[in-house]
FIROVEX-44089 format. One line per field, with one value per residue (C-alpha): residue in three letters; x, y, z; residue number from 1. Coordinates in steps of 0.001 Angstrom, whole numbers, plus 500000, padded with zeros to 6 digits. Example, Ala and Ser with C-alpha at 12.3 -4.5 7.8 and 13.67 -1.06 7.14 Angstrom:
BEGIN
vonu <- c(ALA / SER) $
px <- c(512300 / 513670) $
py <- c(495500 / 498940) $
pz <- c(507800 / 507140) $
fido <- c(1 / 2) $
END
This chain:
BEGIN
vonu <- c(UNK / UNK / UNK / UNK / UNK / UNK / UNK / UNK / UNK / UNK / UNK / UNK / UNK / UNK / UNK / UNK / UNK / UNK / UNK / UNK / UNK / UNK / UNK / UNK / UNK / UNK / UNK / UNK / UNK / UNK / UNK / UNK / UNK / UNK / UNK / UNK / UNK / UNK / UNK / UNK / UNK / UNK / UNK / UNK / UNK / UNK / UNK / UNK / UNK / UNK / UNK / UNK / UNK / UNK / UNK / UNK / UNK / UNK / UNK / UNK / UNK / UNK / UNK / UNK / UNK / UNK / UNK / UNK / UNK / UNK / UNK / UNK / UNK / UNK / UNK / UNK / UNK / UNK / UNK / UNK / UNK / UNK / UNK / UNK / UNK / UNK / UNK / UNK / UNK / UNK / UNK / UNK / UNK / UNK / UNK / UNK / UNK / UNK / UNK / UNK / UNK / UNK / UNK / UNK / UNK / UNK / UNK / UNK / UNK / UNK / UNK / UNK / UNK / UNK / UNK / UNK / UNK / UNK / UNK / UNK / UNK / UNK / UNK / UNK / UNK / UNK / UNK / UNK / UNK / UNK / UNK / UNK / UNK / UNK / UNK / UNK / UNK / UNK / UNK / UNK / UNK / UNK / UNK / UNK / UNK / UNK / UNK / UNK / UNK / UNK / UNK / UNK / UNK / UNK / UNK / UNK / UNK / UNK / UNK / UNK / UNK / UNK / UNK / UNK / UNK / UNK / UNK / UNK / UNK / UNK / UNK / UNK / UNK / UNK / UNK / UNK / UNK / UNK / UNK / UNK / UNK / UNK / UNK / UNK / UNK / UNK / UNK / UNK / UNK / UNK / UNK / UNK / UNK / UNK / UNK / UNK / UNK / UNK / UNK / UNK / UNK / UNK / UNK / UNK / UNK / UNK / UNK / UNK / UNK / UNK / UNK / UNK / UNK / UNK / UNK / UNK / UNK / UNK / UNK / UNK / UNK / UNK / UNK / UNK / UNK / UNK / UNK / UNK / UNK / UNK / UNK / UNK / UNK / UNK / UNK / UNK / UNK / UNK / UNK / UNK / UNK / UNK / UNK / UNK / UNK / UNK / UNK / UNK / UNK / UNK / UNK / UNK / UNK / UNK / UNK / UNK / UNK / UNK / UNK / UNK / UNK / UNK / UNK / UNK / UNK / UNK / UNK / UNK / UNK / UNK / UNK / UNK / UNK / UNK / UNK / UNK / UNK / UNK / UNK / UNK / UNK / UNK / UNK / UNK / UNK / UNK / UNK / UNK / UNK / UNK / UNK / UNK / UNK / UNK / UNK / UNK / UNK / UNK / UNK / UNK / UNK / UNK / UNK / UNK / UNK / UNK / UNK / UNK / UNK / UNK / UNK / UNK / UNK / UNK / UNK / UNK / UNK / UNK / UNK / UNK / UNK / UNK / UNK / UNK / UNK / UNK / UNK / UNK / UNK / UNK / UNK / UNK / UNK / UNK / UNK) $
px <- c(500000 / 501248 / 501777 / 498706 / 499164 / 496229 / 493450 / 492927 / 489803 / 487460 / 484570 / 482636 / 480122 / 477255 / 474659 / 471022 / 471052 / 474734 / 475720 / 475192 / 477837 / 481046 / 480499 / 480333 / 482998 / 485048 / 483768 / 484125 / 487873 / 488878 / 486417 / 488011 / 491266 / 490943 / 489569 / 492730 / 494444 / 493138 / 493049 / 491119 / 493552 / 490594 / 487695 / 484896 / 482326 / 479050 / 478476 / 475598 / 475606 / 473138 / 472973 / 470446 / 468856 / 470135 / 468745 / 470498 / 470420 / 469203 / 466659 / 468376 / 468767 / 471215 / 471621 / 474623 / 476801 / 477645 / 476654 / 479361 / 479922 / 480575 / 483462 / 486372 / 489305 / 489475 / 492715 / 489962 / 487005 / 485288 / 482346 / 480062 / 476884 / 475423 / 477280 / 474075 / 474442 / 474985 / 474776 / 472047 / 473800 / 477371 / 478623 / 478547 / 479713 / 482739 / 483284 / 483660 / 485399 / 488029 / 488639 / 489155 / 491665 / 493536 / 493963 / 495449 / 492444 / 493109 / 489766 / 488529 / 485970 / 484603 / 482723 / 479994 / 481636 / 484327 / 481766 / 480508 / 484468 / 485451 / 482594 / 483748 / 487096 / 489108 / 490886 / 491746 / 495262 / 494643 / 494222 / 491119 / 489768 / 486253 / 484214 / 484276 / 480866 / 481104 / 483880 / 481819 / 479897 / 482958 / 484885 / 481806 / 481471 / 485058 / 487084 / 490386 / 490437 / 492627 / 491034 / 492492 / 491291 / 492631 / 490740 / 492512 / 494331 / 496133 / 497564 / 499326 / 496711 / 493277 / 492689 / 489685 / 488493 / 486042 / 483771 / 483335 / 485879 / 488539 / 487370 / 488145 / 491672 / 491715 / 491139 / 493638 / 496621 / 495658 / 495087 / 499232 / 500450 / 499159 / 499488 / 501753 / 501319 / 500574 / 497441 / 496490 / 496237 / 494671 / 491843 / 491816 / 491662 / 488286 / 486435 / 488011 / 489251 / 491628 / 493919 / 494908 / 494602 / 496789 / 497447 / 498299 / 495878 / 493131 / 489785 / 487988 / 485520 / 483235 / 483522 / 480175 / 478130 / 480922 / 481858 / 485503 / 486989 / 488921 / 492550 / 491633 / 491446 / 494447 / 496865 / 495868 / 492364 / 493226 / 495075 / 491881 / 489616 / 492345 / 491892 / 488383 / 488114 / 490001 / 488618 / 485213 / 484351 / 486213 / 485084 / 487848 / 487457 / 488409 / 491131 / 492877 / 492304 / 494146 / 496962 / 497894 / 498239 / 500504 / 497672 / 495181 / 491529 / 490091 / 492896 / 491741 / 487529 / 488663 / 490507 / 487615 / 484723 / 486716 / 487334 / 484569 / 481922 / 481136 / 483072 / 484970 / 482594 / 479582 / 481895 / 482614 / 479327 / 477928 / 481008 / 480037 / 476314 / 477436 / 479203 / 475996 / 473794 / 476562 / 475698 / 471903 / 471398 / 474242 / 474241 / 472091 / 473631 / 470703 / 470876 / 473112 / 475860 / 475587 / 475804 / 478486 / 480546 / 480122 / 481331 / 477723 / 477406 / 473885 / 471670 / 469262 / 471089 / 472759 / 469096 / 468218 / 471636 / 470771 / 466797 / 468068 / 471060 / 468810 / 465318 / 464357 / 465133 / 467552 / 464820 / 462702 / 465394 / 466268 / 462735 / 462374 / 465747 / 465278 / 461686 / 463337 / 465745 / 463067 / 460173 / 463561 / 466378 / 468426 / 472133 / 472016 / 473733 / 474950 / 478423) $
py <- c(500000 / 503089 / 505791 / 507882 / 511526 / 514419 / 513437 / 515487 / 516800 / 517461 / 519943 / 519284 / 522109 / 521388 / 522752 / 522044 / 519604 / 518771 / 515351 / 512712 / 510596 / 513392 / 513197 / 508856 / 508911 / 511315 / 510467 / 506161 / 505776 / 507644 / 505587 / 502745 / 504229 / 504579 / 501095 / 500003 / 501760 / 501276 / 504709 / 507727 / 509048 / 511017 / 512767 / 514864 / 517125 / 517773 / 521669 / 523512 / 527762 / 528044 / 524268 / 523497 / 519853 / 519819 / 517527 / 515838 / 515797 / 512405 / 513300 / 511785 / 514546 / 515083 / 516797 / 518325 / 519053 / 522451 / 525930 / 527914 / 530181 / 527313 / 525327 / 525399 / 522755 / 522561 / 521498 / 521443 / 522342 / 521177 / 522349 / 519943 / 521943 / 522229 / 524895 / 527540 / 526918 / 530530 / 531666 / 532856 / 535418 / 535992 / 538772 / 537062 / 533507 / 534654 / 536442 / 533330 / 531184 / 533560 / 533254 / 529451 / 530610 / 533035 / 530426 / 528127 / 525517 / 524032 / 524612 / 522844 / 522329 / 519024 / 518907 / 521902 / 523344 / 524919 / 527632 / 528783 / 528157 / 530464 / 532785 / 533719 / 534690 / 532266 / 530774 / 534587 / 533058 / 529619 / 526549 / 524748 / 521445 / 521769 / 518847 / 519082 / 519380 / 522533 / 523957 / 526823 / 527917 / 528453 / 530068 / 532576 / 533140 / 533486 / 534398 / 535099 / 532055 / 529391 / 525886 / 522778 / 519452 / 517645 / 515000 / 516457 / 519752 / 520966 / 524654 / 525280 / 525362 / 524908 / 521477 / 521117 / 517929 / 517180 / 514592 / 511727 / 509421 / 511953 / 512675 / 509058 / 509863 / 513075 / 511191 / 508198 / 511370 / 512096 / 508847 / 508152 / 511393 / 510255 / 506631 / 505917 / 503598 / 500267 / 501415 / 503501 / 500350 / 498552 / 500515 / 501091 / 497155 / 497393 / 499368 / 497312 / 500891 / 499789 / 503151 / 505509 / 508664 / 511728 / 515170 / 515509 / 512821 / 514539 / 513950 / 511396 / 513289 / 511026 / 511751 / 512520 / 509507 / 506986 / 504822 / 505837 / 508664 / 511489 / 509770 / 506951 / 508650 / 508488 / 510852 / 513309 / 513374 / 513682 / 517300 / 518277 / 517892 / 519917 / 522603 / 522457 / 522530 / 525971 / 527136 / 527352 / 531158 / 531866 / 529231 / 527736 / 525407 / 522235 / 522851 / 524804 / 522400 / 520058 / 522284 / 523279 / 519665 / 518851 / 516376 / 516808 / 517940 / 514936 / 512823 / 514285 / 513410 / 510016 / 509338 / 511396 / 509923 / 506159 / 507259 / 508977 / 507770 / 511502 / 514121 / 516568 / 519607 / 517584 / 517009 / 520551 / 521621 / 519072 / 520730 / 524150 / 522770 / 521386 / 524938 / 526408 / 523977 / 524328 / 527940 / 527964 / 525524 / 526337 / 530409 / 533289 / 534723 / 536052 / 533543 / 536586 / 536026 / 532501 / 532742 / 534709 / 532770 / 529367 / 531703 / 533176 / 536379 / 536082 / 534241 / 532592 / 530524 / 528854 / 528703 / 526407 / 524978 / 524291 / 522840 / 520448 / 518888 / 518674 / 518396 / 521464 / 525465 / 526740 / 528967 / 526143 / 523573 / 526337 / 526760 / 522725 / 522412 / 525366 / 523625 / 520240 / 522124 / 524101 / 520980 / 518348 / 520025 / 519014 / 519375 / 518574 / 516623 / 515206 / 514124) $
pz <- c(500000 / 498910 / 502040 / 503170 / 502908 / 502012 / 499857 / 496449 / 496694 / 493219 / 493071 / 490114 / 489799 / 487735 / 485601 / 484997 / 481749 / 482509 / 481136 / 483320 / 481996 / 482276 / 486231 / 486347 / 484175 / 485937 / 489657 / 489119 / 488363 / 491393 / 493784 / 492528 / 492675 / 496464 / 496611 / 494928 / 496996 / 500108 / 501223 / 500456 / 497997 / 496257 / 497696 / 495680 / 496490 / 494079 / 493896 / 492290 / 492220 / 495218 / 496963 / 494687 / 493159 / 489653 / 486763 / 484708 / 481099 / 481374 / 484162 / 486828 / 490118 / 492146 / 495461 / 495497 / 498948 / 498861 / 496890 / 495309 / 497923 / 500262 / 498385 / 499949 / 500439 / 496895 / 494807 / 491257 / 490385 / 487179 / 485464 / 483816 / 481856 / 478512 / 476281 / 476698 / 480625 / 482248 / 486230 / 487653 / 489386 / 486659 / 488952 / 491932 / 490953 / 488294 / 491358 / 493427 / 490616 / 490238 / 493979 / 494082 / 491169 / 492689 / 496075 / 493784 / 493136 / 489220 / 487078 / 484474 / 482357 / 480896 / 477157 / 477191 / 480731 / 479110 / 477673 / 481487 / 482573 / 479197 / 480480 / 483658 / 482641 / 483529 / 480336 / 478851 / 477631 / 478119 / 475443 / 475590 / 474598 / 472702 / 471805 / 468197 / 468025 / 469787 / 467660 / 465653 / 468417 / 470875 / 468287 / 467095 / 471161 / 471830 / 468850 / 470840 / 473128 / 471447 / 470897 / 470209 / 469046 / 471517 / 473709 / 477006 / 477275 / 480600 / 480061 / 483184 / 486057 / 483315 / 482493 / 479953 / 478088 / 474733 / 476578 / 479168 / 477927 / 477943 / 481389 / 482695 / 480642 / 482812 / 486057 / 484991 / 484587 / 488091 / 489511 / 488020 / 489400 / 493191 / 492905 / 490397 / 487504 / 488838 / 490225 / 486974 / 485034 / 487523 / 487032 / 483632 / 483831 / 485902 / 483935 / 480165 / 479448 / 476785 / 475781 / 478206 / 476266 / 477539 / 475627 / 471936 / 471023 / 468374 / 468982 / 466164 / 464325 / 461714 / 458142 / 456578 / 455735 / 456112 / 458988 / 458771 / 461337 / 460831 / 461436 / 459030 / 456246 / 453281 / 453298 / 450413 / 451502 / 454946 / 453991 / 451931 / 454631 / 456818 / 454375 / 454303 / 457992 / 457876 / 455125 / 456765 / 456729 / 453457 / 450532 / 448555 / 445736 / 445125 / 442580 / 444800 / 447094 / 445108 / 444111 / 447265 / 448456 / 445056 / 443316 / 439983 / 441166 / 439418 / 441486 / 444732 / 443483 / 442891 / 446118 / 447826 / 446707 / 447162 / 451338 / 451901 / 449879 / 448385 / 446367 / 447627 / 447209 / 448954 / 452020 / 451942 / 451723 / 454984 / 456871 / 456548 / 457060 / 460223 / 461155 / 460621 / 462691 / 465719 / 465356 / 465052 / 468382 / 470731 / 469733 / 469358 / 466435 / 463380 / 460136 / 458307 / 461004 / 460745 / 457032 / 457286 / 459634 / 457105 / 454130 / 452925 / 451918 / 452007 / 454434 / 451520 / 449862 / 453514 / 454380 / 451301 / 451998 / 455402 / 454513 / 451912 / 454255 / 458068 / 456355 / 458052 / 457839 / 460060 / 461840 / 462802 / 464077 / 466596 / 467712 / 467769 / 469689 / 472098 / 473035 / 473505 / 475843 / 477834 / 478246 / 478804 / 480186 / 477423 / 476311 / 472641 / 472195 / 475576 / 475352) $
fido <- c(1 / 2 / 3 / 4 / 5 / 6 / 7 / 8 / 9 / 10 / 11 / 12 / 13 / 14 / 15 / 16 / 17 / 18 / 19 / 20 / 21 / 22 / 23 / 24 / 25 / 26 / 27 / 28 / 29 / 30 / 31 / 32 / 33 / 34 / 35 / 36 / 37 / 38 / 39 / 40 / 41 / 42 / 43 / 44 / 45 / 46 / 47 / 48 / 49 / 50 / 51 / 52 / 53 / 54 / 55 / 56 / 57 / 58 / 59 / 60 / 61 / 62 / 63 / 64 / 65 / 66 / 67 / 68 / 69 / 70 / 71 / 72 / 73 / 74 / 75 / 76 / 77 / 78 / 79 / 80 / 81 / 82 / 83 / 84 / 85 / 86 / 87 / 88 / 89 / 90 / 91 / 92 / 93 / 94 / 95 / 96 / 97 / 98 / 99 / 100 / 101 / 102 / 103 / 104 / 105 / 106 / 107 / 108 / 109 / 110 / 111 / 112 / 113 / 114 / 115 / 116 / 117 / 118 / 119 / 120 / 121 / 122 / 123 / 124 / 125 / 126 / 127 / 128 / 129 / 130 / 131 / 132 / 133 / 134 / 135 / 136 / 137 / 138 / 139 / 140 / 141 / 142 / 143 / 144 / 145 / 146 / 147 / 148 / 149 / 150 / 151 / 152 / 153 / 154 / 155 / 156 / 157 / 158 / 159 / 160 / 161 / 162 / 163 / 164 / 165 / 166 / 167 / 168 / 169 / 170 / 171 / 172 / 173 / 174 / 175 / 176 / 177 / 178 / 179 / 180 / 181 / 182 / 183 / 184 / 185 / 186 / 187 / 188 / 189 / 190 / 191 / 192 / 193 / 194 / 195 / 196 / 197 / 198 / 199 / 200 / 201 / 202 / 203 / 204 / 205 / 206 / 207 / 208 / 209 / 210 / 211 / 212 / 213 / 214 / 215 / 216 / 217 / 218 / 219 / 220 / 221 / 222 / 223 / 224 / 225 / 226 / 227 / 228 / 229 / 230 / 231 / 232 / 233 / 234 / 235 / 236 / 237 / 238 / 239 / 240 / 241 / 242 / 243 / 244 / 245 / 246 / 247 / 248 / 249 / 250 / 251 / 252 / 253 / 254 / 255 / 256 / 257 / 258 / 259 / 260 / 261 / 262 / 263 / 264 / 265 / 266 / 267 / 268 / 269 / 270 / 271 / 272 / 273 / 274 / 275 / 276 / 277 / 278 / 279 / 280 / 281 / 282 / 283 / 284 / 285 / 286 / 287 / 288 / 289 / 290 / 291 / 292 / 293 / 294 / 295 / 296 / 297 / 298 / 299 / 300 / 301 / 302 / 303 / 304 / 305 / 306 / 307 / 308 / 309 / 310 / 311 / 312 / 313 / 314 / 315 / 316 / 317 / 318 / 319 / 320 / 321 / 322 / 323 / 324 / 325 / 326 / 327 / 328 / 329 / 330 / 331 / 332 / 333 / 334 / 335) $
END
């Protein structure tokens, strides 16, 4: 048994509509971390902004054990929430986050936290994991923070992380920092988690209509759909495309269409599409601003874009999304 000393001690703070399975899948590997253990290497408290029962995304409540105000002892704090999620009271609780900074307690934010975490202040000149389903919308909302695609980034005394398997990764970093590394795999071996993921891995983000991910892909259409996925705001075709990356445009729709199951300028297309849906449910932006932001200069023809790809206009999957949210509590989606 390795020596007893202080337990680390989590606060994970969370939001109404917060997804359920960030706080299991952070919370789990560091009960049975202690179990492995046998000591209380790890404690955790369950915070809300007053003390208050919060529902899940899936509906389940929980009755957290302290309010804001009342979380000391710290050494992190976490959010967990939807990306919309907001204080009820900003001035107050910013206020009180930036306290538990200042005394030295490491924040975080896991998948949609990191907008309420980016919010408050607190990672002004500090890398950030985003979900890449979130990508747009943070980048519309926060144009000078600097994201990264990432499954776990730690930027000094920020740690932030795209979803709830990178938050068992998270916990597993921690877990080997205390404990050391015979204990790490131990539970990674409990729970059949089969790759310990740390920083510098990319997220996997599914190609359109294909069953392949992201880091599957050949090489030459790998680059084009890196220069598609910069290209987002300011259109560029596909011979350029091609040029830049050394190969014939009809080479690059052959090796396209053979990876991905579509030409290039289809994939294109569904990416900016999916821009623009990131920015119609997790934003407020008007339909000109999102068509701007996916490389429109008009709003109409995104809008008939937008219709033909989702099977619905932009304007009413926002009002169909923003009712789900209000009758369910929703984070959409909940990763």
């Amino acid at each position: 048994m390795i020596g007893a000393e202080k337990s680390t001690v989590l606060g994970f703070l969370i939001f109404p509509g917060f997804p359920m399975a960030c706080l299991t899948s952070a919370i789990e590997p560091l009960r049975a971390a202690n179990e492995i253990a046998g000591e209380t290497a790890f404690g955790w408290k369950l915070i809300s902004e007053q003390g208050e029962r919060v529902r899940s995304s899936a509906q389940v409540g929980f009755d957290p054990d302290l309010s804001l105000d009342q979380a000391d002892g710290l050494d992190y704090l976490f959010l967990l929430s939807s990306p919309q999620s907001t204080f009820e009271n900003p001035k107050a609780s910013d206020g009180l986050m930036r306290r538990l900074a200042r005394h030295g307690v490491r924040m975080g934010g896991i998948s949609g936290g990191v907008f309420p975490l980016a919010r408050s202040g607190l990672m002004a000149g500090h890398a950030c994991s985003v979900h890449w389903c979130y990508e747009a919308a943070f980048a519309a909302e926060f144009p000078d923070h600097l994201m990264t695609d990432d499954v776990i980034k730690i930027d000094r005394n920020r740690y932030t992380v795209s979803g709830a398997t990178a938050a068992f990764d998270l916990m597993l970093h921690l877990i080997e920092e205390k404990l050391g590394d015979d204990v790490t795999t131990e539970v990674a071996c409990w729970f059949q988690h089969p790759l310990v993921r740390g920083q510098g891995v990319r997220q996997k983000i599914p190609t359109v209509h294909n069953r392949s991910t992201s880091d599957m892909l050949p090489p030459v259409v790998a680059q084009a759909v890196d220069i598609f996925a910069d290209h987002i705001d300011e259109p560029i075709g596909v011979y350029d495309v091609a040029k830049a990356i050394g190969v014939s445009a009809r080479q690059l729709e052959r090796s396209f269409k053979s990876a991905t199951g579509q030409s290039p300028s289809h994939y294109y297309r569904s990416l900016r599409m999916n821009a623009a849906r990131q920015l119609v449910l997790y934003s407020k932006d008007t339909m000109t601003e999102i068509a701007n932001a996916v490389g429109y200069a008009t709003a109409a023809p995104m809008v008939r874009h937008y219709t033909q790809s989702f099977g619905l206009s932009p304007e009413d999957d926002r009002k169909t999304i923003n009712m789900f949210r209000v009758e369910n509590n929703r984070s959409i989606p909940s990763t």
